[in-house]
C-alpha positions as CSV (number, residue, x, y, z in Angstrom):
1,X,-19.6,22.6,-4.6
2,X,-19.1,21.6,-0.8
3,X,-15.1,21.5,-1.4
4,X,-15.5,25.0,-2.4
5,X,-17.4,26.0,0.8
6,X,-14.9,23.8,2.7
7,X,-11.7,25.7,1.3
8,X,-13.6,29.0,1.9
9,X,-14.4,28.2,5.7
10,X,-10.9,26.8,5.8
11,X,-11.8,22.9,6.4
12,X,-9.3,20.8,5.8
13,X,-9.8,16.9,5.1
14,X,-9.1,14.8,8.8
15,X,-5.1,13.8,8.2
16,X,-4.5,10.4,8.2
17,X,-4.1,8.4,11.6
18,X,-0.4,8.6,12.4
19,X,-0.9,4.9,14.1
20,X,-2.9,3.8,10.8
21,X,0.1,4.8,8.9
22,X,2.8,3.4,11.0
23,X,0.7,0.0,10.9
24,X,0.7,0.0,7.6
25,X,4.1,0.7,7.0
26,X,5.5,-1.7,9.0
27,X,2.7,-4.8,7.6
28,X,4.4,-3.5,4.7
29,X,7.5,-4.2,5.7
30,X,6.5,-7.5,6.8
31,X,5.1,-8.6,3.6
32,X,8.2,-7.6,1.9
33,X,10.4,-9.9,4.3
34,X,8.5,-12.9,3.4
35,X,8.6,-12.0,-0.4
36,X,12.4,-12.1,-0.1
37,X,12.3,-15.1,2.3
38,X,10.2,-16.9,-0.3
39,X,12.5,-16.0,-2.9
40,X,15.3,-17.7,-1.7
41,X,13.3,-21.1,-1.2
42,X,12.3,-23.5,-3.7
43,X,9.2,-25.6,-3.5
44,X,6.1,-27.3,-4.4
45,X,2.7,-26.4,-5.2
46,X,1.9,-25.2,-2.0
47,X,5.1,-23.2,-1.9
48,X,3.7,-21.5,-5.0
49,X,0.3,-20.9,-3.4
50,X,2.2,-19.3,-0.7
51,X,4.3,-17.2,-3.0
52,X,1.0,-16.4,-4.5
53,X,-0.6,-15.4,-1.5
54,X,1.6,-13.3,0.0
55,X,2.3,-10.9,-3.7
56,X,-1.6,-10.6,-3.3
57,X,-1.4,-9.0,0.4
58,X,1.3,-6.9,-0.4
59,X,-0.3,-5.8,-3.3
60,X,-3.8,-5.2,-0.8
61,X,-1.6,-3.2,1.4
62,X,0.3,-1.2,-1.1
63,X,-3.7,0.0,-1.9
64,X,-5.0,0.7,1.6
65,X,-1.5,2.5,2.0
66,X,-2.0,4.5,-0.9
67,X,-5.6,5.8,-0.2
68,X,-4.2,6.4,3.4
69,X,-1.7,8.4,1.5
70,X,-4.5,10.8,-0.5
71,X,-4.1,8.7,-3.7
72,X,-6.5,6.7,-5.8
73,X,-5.6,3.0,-5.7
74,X,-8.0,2.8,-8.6
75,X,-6.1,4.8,-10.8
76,X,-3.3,1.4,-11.5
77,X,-4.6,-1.5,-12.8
78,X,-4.3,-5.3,-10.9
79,X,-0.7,-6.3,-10.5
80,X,1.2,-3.0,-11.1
81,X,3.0,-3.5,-7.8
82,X,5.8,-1.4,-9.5
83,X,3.3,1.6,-10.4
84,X,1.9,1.5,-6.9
85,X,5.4,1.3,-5.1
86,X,6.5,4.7,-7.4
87,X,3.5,6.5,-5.9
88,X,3.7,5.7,-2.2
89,X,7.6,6.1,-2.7
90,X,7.1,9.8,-4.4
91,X,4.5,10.8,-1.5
92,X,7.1,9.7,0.9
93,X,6.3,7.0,2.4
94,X,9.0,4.7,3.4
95,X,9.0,1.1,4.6
């Protein structure tokens, strides 16, 4: 009931921070460089753990990022990095 008294006094939710965003979108953008770096390079265990490591952040940030953008991380299940990319991408968020 309180989001109905908040749409009839004309309350909106607090928009995200634009700074937030812009964080995110560029970490985002960082991750992704190292993913394609890491790609390229062949390696050991540790270069595994590393690969590892870094699919795991992006896959943290792609959730913050998508609660930043009014969505429900919760919604895709661990590892749909694809599913999560789709709905940042259709809300139009760009990195």
């Amino acid at each position: 009931m309180p989001q109905l008294w908040d749409r009839i006094a004309g309350r909106r939710e607090p928009a995200a921070d634009p700074m937030l965003t812009l964080e995110t979108q560029a970490h985002l953008s960082r991750l992704t460089r190292e993913l394609w770096r890491l790609d390229g390079v062949r390696g050991d265990f540790a270069h595994a753990h590393h690969v590892r490591a870094a699919q795991g952040a992006y896959e943290g940030v792609l959730r913050r990022a998508l609660r930043l953008a009014g969505g429900d991380d919760r919604a895709h299940p661990l590892g749909d990095v694809v599913g999560l990319e789709l709905e940042l991408s259709s809300r139009g968020w760009a990195w």
